[in-house]
C-alpha positions as CSV (number, residue, x, y, z in Angstrom):
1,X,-95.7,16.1,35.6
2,X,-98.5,14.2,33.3
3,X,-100.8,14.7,36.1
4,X,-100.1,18.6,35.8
5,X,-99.9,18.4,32.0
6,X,-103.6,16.2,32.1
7,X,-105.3,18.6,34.4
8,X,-104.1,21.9,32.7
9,X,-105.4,20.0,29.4
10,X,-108.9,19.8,31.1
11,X,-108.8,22.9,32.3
12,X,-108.4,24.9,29.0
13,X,-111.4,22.7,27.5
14,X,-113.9,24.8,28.5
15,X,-112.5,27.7,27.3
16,X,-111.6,26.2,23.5
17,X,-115.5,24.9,23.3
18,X,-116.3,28.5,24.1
19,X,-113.8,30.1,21.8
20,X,-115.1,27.7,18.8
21,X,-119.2,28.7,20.0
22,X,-118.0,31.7,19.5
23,X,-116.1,31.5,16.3
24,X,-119.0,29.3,15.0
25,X,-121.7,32.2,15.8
26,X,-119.7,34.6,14.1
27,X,-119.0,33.0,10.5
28,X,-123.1,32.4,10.7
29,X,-123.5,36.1,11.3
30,X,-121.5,37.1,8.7
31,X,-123.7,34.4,6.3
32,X,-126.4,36.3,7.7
33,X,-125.6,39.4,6.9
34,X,-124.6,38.9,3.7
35,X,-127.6,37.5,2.8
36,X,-130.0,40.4,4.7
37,X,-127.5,42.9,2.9
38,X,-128.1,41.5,-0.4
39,X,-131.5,42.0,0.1
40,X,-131.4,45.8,1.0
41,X,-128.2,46.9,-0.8
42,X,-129.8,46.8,-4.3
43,X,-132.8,49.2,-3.6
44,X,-130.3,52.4,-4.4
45,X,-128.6,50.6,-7.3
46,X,-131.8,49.8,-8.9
47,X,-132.1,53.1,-11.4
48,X,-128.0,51.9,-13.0
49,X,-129.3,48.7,-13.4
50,X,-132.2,49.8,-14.6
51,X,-130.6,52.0,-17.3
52,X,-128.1,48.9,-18.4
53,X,-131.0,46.6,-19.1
54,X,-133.1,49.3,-20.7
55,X,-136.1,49.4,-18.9
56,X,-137.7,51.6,-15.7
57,X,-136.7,51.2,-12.2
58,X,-140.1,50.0,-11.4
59,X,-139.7,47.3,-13.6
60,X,-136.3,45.7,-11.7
61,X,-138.5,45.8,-8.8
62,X,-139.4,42.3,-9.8
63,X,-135.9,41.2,-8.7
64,X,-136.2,42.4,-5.0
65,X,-139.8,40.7,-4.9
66,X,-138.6,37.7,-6.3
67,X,-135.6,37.3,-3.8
68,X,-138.1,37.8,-0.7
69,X,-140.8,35.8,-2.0
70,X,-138.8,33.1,-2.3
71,X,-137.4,32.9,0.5
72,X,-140.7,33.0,2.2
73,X,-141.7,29.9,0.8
74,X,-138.7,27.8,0.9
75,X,-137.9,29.0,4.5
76,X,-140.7,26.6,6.3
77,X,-138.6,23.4,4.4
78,X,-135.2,24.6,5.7
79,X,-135.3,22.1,9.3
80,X,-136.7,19.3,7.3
81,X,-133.8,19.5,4.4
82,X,-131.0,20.3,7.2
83,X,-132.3,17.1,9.1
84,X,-132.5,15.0,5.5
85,X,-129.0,15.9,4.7
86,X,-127.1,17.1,7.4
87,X,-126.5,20.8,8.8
88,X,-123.3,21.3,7.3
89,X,-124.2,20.1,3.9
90,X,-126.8,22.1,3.6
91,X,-125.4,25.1,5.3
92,X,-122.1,25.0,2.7
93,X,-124.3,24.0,-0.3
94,X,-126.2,26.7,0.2
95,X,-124.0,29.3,0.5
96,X,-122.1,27.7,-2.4
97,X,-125.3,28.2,-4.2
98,X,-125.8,31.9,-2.8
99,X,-122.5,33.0,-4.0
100,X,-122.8,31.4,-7.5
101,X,-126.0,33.5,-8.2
102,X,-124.2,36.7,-7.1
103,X,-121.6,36.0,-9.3
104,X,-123.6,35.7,-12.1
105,X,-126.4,38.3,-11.2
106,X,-123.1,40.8,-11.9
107,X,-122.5,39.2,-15.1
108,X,-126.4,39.2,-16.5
109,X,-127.6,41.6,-19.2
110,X,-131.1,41.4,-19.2
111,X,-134.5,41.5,-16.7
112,X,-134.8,37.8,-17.3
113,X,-131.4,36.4,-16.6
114,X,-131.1,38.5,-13.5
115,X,-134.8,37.8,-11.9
116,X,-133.8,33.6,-12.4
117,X,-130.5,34.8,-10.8
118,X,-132.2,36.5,-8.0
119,X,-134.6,33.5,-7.5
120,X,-131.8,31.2,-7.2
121,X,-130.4,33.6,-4.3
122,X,-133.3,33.0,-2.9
123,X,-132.9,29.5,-2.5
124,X,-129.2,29.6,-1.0
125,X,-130.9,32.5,1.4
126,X,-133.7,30.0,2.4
127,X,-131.5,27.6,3.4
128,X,-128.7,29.3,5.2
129,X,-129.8,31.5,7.6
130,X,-132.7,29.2,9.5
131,X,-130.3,26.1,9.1
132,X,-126.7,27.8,10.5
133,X,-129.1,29.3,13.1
134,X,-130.0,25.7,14.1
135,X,-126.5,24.8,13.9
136,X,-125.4,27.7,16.5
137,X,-128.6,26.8,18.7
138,X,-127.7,23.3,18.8
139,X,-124.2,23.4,19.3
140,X,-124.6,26.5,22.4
141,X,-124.8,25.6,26.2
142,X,-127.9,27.1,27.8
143,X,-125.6,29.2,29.8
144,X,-123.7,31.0,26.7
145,X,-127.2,31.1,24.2
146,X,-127.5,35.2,25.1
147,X,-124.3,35.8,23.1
148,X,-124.6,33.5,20.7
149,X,-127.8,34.7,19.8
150,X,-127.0,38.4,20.2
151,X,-124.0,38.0,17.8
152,X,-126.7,36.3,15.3
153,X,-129.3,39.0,15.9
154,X,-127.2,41.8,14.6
155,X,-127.4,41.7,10.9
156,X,-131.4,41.7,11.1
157,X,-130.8,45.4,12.8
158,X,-127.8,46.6,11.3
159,X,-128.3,45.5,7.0
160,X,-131.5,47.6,6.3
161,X,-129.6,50.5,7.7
162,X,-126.1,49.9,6.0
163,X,-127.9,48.1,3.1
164,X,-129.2,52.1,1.0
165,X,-125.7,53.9,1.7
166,X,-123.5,50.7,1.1
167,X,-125.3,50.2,-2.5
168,X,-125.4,54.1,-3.0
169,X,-121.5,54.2,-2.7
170,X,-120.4,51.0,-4.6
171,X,-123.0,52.3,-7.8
172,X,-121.5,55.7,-7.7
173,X,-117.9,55.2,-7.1
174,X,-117.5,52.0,-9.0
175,X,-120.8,50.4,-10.5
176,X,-123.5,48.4,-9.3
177,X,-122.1,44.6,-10.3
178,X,-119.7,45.0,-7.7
179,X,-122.9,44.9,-5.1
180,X,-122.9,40.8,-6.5
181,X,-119.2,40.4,-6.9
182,X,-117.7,41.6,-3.6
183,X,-120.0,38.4,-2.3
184,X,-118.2,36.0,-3.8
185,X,-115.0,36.3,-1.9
186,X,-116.4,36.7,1.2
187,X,-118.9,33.8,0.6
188,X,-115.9,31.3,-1.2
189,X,-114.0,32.2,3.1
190,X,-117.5,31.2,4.2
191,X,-117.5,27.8,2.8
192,X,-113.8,26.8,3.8
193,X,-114.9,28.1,7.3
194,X,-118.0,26.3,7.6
195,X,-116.6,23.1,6.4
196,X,-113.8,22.6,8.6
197,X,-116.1,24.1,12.2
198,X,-119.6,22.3,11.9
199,X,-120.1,19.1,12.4
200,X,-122.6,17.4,10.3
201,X,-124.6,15.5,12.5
202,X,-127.7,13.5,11.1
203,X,-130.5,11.7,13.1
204,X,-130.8,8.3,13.2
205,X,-134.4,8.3,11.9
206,X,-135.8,10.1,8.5
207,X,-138.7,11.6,8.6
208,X,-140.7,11.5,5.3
209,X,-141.6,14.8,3.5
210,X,-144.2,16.6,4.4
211,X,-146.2,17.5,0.8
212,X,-149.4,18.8,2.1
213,X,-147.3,20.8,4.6
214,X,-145.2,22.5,2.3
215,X,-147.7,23.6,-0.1
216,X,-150.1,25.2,2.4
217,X,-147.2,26.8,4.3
218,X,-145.6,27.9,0.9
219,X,-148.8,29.0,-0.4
220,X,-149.5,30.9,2.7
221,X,-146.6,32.6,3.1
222,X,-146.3,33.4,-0.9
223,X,-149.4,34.9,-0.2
224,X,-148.9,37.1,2.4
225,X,-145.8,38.6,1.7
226,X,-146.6,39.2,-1.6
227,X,-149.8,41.3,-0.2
228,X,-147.4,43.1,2.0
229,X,-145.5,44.2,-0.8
230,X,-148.4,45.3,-2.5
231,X,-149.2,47.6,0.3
232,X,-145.7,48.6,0.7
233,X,-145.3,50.0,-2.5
234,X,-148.5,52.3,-1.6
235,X,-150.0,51.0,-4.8
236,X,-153.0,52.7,-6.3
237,X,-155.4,49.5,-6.2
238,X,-155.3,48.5,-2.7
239,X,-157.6,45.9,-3.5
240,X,-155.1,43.6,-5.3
241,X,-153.3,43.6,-1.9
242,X,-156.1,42.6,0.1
243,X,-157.3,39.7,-1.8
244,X,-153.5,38.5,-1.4
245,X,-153.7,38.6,2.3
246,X,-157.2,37.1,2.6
247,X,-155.8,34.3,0.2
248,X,-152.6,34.0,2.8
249,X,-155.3,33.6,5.5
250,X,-156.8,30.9,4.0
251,X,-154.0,29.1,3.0
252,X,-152.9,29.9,7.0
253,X,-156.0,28.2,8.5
254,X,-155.6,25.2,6.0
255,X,-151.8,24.7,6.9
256,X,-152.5,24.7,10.8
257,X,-155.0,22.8,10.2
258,X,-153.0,20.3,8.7
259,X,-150.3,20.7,10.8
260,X,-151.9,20.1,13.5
261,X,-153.2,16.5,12.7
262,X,-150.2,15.3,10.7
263,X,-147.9,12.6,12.4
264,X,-144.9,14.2,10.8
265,X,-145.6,17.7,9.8
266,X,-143.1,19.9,8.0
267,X,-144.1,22.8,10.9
268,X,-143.7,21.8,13.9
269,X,-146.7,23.6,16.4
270,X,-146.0,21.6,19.2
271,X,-143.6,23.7,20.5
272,X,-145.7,26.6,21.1
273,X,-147.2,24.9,24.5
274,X,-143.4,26.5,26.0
275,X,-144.9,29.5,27.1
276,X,-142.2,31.6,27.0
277,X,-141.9,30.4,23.6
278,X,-145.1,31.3,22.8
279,X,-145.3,35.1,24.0
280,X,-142.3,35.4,22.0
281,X,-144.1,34.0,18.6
282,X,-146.9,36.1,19.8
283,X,-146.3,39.8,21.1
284,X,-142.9,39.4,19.8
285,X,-144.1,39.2,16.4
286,X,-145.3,42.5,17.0
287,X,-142.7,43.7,18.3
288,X,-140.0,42.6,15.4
289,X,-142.5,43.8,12.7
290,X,-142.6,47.4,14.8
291,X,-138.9,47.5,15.0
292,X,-138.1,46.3,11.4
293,X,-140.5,49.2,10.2
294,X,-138.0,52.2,11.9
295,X,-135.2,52.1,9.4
296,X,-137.5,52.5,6.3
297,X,-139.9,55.4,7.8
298,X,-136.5,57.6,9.2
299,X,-135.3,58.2,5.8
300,X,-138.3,58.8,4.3
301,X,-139.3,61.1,6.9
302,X,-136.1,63.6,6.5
303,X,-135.8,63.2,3.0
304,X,-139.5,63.9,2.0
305,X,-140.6,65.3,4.5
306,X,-137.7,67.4,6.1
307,X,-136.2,67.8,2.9
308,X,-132.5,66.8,3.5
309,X,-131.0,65.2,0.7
310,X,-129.7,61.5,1.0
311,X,-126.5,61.9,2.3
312,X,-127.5,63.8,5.1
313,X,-130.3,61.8,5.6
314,X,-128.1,59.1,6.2
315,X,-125.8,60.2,8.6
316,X,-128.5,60.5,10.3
317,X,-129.9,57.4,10.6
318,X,-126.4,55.9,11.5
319,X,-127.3,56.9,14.8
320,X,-129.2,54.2,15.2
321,X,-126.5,51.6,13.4
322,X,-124.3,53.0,16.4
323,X,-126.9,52.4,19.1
324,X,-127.3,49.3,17.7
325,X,-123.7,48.0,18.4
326,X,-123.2,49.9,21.2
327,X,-125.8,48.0,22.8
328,X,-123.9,44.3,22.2
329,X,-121.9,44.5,24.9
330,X,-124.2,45.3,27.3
331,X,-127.3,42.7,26.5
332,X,-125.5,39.8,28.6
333,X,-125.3,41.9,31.6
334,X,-128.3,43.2,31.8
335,X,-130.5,40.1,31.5
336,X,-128.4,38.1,33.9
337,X,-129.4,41.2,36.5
338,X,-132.7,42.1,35.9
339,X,-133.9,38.2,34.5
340,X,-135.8,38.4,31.4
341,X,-139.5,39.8,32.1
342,X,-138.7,42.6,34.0
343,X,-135.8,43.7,31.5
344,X,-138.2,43.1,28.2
345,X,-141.1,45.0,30.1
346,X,-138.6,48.2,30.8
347,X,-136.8,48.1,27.8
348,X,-140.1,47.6,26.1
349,X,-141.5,51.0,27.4
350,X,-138.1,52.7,26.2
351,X,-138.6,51.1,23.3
352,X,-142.5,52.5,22.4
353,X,-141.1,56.2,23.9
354,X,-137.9,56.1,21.2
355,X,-140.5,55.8,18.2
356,X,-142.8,58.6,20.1
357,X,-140.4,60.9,20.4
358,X,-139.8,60.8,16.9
359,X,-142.4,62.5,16.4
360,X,-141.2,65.4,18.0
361,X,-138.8,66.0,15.1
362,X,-138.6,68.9,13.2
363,X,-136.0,70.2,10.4
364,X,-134.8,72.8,12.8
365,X,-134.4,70.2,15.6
366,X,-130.7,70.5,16.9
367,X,-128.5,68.0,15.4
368,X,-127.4,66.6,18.5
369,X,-130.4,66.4,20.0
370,X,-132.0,64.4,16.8
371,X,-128.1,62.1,16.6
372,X,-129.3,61.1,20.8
373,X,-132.7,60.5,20.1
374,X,-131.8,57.7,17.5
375,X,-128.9,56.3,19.1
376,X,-131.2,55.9,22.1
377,X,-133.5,54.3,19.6
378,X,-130.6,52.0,18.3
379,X,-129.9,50.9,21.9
380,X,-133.3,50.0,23.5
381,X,-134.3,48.4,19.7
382,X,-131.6,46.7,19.9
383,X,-131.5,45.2,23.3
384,X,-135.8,44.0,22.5
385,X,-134.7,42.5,19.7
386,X,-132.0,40.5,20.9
387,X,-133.4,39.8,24.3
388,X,-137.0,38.5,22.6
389,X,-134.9,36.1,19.9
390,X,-133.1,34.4,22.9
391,X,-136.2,33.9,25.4
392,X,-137.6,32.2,23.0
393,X,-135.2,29.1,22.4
394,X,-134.5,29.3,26.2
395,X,-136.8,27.0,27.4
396,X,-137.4,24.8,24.4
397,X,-136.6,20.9,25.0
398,X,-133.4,19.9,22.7
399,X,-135.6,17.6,21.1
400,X,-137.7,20.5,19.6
401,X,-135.0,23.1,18.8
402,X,-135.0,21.9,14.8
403,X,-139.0,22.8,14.5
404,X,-139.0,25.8,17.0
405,X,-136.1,27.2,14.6
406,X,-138.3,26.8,11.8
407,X,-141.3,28.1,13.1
408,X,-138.9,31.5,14.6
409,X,-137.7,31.9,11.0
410,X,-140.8,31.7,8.8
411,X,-142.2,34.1,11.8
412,X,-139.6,36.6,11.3
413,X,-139.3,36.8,7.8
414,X,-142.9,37.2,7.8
415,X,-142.3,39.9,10.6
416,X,-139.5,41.8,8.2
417,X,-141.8,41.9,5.5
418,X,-144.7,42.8,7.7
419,X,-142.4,46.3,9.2
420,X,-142.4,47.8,5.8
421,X,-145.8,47.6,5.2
422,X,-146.7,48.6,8.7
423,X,-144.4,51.3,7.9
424,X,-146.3,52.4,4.7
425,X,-149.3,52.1,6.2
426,X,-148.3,54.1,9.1
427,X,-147.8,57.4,7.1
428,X,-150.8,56.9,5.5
429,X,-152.5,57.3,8.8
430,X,-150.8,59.9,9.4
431,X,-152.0,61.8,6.5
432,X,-155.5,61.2,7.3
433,X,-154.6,62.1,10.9
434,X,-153.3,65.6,9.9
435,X,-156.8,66.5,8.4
436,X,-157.9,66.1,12.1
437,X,-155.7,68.7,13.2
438,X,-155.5,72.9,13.2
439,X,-154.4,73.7,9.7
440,X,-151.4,75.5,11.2
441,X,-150.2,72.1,12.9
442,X,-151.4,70.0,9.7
443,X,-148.9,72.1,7.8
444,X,-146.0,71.6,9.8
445,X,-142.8,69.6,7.6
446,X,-143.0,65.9,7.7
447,X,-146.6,65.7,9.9
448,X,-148.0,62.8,8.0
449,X,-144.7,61.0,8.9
450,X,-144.4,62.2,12.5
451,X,-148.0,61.0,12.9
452,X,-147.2,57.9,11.9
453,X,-144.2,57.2,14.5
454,X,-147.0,57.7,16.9
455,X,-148.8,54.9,15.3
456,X,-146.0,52.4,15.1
457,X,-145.3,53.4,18.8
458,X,-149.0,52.9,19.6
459,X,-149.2,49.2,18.0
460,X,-145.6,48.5,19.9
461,X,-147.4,49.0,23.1
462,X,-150.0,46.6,22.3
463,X,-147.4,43.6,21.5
464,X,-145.5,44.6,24.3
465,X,-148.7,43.7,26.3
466,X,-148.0,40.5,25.6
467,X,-145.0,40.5,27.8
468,X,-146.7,41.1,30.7
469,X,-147.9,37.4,30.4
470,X,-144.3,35.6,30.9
471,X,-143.7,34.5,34.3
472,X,-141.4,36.2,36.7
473,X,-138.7,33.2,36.2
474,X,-139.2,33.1,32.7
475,X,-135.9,31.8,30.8
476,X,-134.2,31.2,34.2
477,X,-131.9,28.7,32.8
478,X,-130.1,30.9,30.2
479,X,-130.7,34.1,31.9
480,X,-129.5,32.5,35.4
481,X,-130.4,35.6,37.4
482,X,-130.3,34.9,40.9
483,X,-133.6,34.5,42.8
C-alpha cells in the first residue's frame, strides 16, 4: 500500500509542476496587462482629466510620454536589479510600487502631481514586466515554453485594442480616476499571489553595476523613443524629431560599443551569436514594430477617414481582439506540426496579405466581410507574434536567459513605440501617394490611410525576409516537431 501511495505521489508531480507553470504565467500576464493597459487606457480619458486640472488635452500628453519614456530607460537595468535582489523582491516591490502610483494618480489635482505620479508608474512598469518574464522563462521546461510564452504574449496584442474603449467607458459612465483605482485591487491580489508562487532565487556571485552601461543605454533609448513620439504626434517641426533619433544613434553606437568590451556589462550582446536568437532581434523587430502599428492606423482609418463615429469604429476593431484569442489555443499545435521556420514563413505571408487587404476597404464594404478580414488579421498577427517571442528564448543556454530577457525587452518596447510612429508615418505616405494617382481614385474615402496599410504590409515583407535565414531545425527543442 506505501508502494502504491509513493508511486501515485510521483506520478501526479509532473502534473502539479505544470499546473503551478501555468498558474505562474498567468498572474505575470495579468501584471502585464495591467501595466500595457495603463498605458493605453488613458488616451480617451485625457480631455476629463484635462478639464479637472484646467489645462488642454495636449498638455496631459506629458503624462503618457513620461510613463513610456521611462520605462524605456529603466527597462535595460531590470535583469541586473532582479539578479541584485532577487526575482520575487523585485517582481512584488514593484508592483507594490505600480499600484501605489495608481492609487494616487486618481487622487492628484494638478499637471505636476500626476506627471511625478506617472513617472513613478513607470518605474514599477520597468521592473515588472522584463523581470516576471524572467521569472516564467526560468522556471518553464523547454518542452512547455510555447504556452507559457503565448499566455505572456497576449496583453502586448490585446491592451492597445481594449486600452481606447475600456477608458472611453469608465470616463463616461463613471469618471476617469477609476482608470487608477480599479488597479489597486487587482494589483494588492497580485502581490499576495506573487509572494506565496515565486521563488526568490539569487546567484551566488554579484555582479557590480554597470554605470557606463546604463547611461548610454538609457540615454539611447530616452532618445529614440522620445523622437518616435515626436513623429507620432505628426508634429509640425519634423526636425526636432530627427535630431532626437540621430542623438539615439549615437548614444546606440556608444553603448554597443561599450558593451561590447565591458567584462560585466549591464546589456548582455553575447547572446545574439544564437542564431535563432538573433533573426528574432533582427527581422522580428520588424515584424513586432509592423504589428504593434495595426491597432492605431484601424481606428483612425474608419473614424477619419470612413467617417464612423467611435463606437462603431470600435466594434470594429474587436475583430481583431477576437482573432487574437481565438488564435491561443491553436499556437501549440501548429508549431509542434509544422516546426518553427516553415510555420513563421506561412504565417508571415498571411500576415503581410491581412494588412494589404486592408486596403481594400471602403465605407460601403459589407460588414461581414470587413468583421472576417480583421479577425483573420487578429489570428495570423497573433500567431507571428507569439511564435517569434518563443523562438527566440528557445535555444538560448540557461546561463544567458537573464541578459537575452533584457535585451528581448528593451527591443520590444523600442518596437511598440516604433509601430506608432511607423503608423503615422505610413499615412503620410499615403497622402503623398494619392497625388500619384487618377484624381477620381485620389478622392476615394480614407485613400491616404488605405495607402498606408500597403506600406506597413510592404515593410512586413522585408522583416519577414529575415526568416528565411533560420535553419530548417530551428528551435527543435521546444518546438519538438518530429524530423
Amino acid at each position: 500500500m506505501a508502494i502504491s501511495d509513493s508511486s501515485t505521489d510521483n506520478s501526479t508531480q509532473p502534473e502539479k509542476k505544470r499546473r503551478a507553470i501555468s498558474g505562474l504565467a498567468l498572474l505575470v500576464a495579468s501584471a502585464f496587462f495591467m501595466e500595457f493597459l495603463d498605458g493605453t487606457v488613458i488616451a480617451t480619458a485625457l480631455p476629463d482629466m484635462a478639464k479637472a486640472f484646467g489645462v488642454t488635452a495636449v498638455d496631459l500628453n506629458i503624462g503618457i510620454s513620461a510613463y513610456l519614456l521611462t520605462l524605456a530607460v529603466l527597462i535595460p537595468a531590470s535583469g541586473w536589479v532582479a539578479e541584485r535582489f532577487g526575482a520575487r523582491t523585485v517582481f512584488s516591490t514593484a508592483l507594490l510600487i505600480f499600484t501605489l502610483s495608481s492609487l494616487i494618480c486618481g487622487l492628484t489635482q494638478n499637471v505636476t502631481e500626476f506627471v511625478v505620479m506617472r513617472i513613478i508608474q513607470g518605474i514599477g512598469g520597468a521592473m515588472m514586466v522584463p523581470v516576471g518574464r524572467l521569472v516564467v522563462l526560468r522556471t518553464t521546461p523547454k518542452d512547455q515554453l510555447i504556452t507559457a510564452i503565448a499566455t505572456l504574449t497576449w496583453p502586448a496584442l490585446v491592451a492597445p485594442i481594449l486600452g481606447p474603449p475600456i477608458g472611453g467607458f469608465i470616463t463616461t459612465y463613471a469618471s476617469w480616476h477609476w482608470i487608477f483605482f480599479l488597479n489597486v485591487p487587482f494589483g494588492l491580489a497580485a502581490i499576495a499571489c506573487s509572494l506565496k508562487m515565486m521563488s526568490n532565487q539569487k546567484p551566488v556571485e554579484k555582479q557590480p553595476f554597470d554605470t557606463q552601461g546604463f547611461f548610454s543605454v538609457g540615454l539611447s533609448m530616452l532618445c529614440l523613443v522620445a523622437g518616435l513620439e515626436v513623429f507620432s504626434q505628426q508634429n509640425e517641426n519634423p526636425w526636432y524629431g530627427a535630431g532626437l533619433l540621430v542623438m539615439g544613434l549615437v548614444f546606440l553606437a556608444w553603448a554597443v560599443r561599450h558593451l561590447l568590451r565591458s567584462s560585466a556589462p549591464l546589456v548582455q550582446l553575447r547572446t545574439l551569436r544564437v542564431p535563432s536568437f538573433r533573426v528574432t532581434m533582427r527581422g522580428g523587430f520588424v515584424l513586432r514594430a509592423t504589428i504593434s502599428s495595426a491597432p492605431f492606423m484601424l481606428p483612425l482609418m474608419f473614424q477619419v477617414g470612413f467617417g464612423m463615429d467611435a463606437f462603431h469604429a470600435g466594434s470594429l476593431v474587436l475583430a481583431v481582439f477576437a482573432g487574437n484569442l481565438a488564435m491561443k489555443p491553436a499556437t501549440t499545435p501548429l508549431i509542434r506540426y509544422f516546426g518553427f521556420r516553415k510555420l513563421l514563413l506561412g504565417n508571415g505571408v498571411l500576415c503581410v496579405l491581412s494588412l494589404l487587404v486592408c486596403a481594400l476597404l471602403t465605407p460601403d464594404s459589407p460588414r461581414i466581410l470587413t468583421l472576417v478580414m480583421l479577425f483573420w488579421g487578429g489570428l495570423s498577427r497573433s500567431m507571428q507574434f507569439t511564435g517569434i517571442s518563443s523562438l527566440a528564448f528557445a535555444e538560448v543556454p540557461a546561463q544567458e536567459m537573464s541578459g537575452a530577457n533584457t535585451l528581448f525587452s528593451t527591443s520590444l518596447q523600442l518596437a511598440s513605440g516604433l509601430g506608432v510612429t511607423l503608423g503615422a508615418l505610413s499615412i503620410r505616405a499615403g497622402s503623398l501617394l494619392t497625388s500619384w494617382l487618377p484624381e477620381n481614385v485620389a478622392h476615394q474615402p480614407g485613400m491616404a490611410f488605405r495607402l498606408g496599410f500597403v506600406v506597413i504590409g510592404v515593410l512586413t515583407a522585408i522583416g519577414l525576409w529575415d526568416i528565411t535565414r533560420l535553419a530548417p531545425d530551428a528551435g527543435i527543442n521546444v518546438s519538438q516537431k518530429k524530423k
